[in-house]
C-alpha atoms as one frame of an Amber mdcrd trajectory, in Angstrom:
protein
   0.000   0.000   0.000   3.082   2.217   0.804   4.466   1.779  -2.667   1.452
   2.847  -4.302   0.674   5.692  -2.134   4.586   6.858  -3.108   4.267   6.240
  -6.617   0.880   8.651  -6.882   2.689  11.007  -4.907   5.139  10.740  -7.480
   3.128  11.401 -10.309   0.492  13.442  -9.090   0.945  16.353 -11.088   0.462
  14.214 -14.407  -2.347  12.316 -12.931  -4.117  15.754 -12.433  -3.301  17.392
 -15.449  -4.812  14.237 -17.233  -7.821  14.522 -15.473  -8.309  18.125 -15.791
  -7.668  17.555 -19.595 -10.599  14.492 -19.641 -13.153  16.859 -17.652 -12.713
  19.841 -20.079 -13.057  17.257 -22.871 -15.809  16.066 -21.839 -17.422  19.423
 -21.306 -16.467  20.684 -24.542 -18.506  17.189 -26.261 -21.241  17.742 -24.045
 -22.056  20.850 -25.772 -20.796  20.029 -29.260 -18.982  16.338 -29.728 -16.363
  17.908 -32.458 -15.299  20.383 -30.333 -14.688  17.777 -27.798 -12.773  15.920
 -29.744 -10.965  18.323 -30.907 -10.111  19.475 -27.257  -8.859  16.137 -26.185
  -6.711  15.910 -29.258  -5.451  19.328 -28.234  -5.009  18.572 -24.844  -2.650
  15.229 -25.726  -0.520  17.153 -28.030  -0.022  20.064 -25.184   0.304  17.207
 -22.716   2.877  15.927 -24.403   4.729  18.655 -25.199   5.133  19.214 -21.804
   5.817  16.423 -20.760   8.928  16.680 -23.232  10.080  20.303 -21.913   9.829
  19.208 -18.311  12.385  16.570 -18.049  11.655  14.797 -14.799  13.986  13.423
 -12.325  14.585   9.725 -14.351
């Protein structure tokens, strides 16, 4: 339990940008599914484009 307590301690900033990303999403398709998908492809790409800038400790 202690490992995965550490490890989403670890991570928690991704884990919360993901989910942040899903819920506006999944607003933006609730009003108008293109623009939702749209928004989650725009999301990934920013996602991961930060995730590339940022480093990490590995």
């Amino acid at each position: 339990m202690k490992a995965l307590k550490d490890g989403v301690a670890a991570y928690a900033t991704e884990l919360m940008m993901g989910v942040g990303a899903a819920l506006v999403s999944v607003g933006a398709g609730i009003i108008y599914l293109p623009a939702g998908i749209i928004t989650a492809g725009a999301m990934l790409l920013a996602g991961a484009v930060l995730s590339c800038l940022g480093g990490g400790k590995a």
